[in-house]
C-alpha positions as CSV (number, residue, x, y, z in Angstrom):
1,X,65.3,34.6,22.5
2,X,63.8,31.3,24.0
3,X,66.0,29.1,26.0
4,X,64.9,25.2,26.8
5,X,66.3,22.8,29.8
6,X,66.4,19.6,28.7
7,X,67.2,16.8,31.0
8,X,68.8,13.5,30.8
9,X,69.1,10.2,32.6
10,X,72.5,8.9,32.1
11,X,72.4,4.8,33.0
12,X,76.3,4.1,33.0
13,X,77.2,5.1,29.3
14,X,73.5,4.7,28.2
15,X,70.9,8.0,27.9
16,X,68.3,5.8,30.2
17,X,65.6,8.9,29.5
18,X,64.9,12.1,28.0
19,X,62.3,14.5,26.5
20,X,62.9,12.9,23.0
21,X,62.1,9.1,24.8
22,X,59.3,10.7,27.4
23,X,57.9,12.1,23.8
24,X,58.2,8.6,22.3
25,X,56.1,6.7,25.0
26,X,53.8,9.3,25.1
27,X,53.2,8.7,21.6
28,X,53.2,4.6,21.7
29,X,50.5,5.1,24.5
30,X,48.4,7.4,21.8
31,X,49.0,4.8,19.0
32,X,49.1,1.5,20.2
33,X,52.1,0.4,18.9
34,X,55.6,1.3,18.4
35,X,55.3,1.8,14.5
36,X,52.4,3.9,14.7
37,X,54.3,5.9,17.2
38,X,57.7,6.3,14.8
39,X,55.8,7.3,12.1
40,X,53.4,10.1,14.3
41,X,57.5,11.0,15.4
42,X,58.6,11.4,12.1
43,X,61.0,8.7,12.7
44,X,61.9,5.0,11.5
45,X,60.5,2.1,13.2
46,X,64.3,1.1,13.9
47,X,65.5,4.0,16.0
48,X,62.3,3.8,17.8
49,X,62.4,0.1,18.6
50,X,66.3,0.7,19.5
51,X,65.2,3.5,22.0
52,X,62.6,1.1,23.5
53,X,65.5,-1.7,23.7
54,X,67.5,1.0,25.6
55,X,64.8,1.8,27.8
56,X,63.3,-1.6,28.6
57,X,67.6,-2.5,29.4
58,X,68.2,0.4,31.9
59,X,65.2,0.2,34.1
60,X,64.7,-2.8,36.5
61,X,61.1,-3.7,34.6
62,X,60.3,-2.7,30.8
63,X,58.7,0.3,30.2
64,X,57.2,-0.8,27.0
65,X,55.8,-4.0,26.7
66,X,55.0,-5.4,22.5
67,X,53.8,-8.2,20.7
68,X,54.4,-9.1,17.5
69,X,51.9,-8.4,14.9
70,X,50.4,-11.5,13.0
71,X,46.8,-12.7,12.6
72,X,46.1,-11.1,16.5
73,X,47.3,-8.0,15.5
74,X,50.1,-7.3,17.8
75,X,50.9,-3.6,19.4
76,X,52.8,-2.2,22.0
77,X,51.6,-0.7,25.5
78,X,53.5,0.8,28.4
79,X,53.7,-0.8,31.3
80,X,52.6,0.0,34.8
81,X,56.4,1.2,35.3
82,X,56.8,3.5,32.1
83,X,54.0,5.1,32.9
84,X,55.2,5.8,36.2
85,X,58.6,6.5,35.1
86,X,56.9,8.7,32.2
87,X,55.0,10.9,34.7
88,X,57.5,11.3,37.6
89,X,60.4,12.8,34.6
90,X,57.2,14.9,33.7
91,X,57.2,16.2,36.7
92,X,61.4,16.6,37.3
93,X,61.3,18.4,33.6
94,X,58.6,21.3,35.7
95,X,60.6,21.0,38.9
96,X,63.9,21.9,36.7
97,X,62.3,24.4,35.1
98,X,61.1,26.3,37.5
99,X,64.2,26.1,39.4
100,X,66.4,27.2,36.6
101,X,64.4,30.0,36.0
102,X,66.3,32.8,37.6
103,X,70.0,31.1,35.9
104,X,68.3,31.0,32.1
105,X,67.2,35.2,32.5
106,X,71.1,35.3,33.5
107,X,72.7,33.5,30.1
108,X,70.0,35.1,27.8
109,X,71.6,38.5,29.2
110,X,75.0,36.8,28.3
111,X,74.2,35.2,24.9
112,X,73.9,36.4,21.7
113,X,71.2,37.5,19.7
């Protein structure tokens, strides 16, 4: 049985951050741009611009800064900011973990099979 911790930033009623948006940047970082980075996800270029929009709203500077394609190409880059706030959840995500380790042995031994 495998249990996971996931963790969430809550912004008022927005999800601010999470593994599924840490996963995201880490892919428009690989790519280039946030189209390349839906499709690597497995995901529509919509619900991965909306989750940039989301982002780029709840944190005092945009994480993911984009240009619009045209004759220069356009693409999509984090910024100094989401890569900070990309490694410091990195690093909460293994704090939590760690931590919670003792509590998950005691709900496998209480969940089913």
């Amino acid at each position: 049985m495998e249990l996971n911790l996931k963790l969430r930033l809550l912004h008022d009623d927005d999800v601010a951050f999470g593994p599924g948006k840490a996963d995201l940047l880490e892919a428009i970082a690989a790519a280039g741009s946030i189209s390349a980075a839906a499709r690597n996800m497995g995901m529509s270029y919509r619900r991965a611009w909306l989750l940039v929009d989301v982002m780029n709203r709840c944190f005092r500077e945009p994480l993911v800064h984009s240009a619009a394609g045209g004759s220069h190409g356009g693409g999509a880059q984090l910024t100094d900011t989401g890569a900070a706030v990309l490694a410091q959840f990195r690093l909460m995500e293994a704090a939590a973990l760690q931590a919670a380790q003792p509590h998950m042995a005691a709900f496998a031994a209480m969940l089913n099979e």
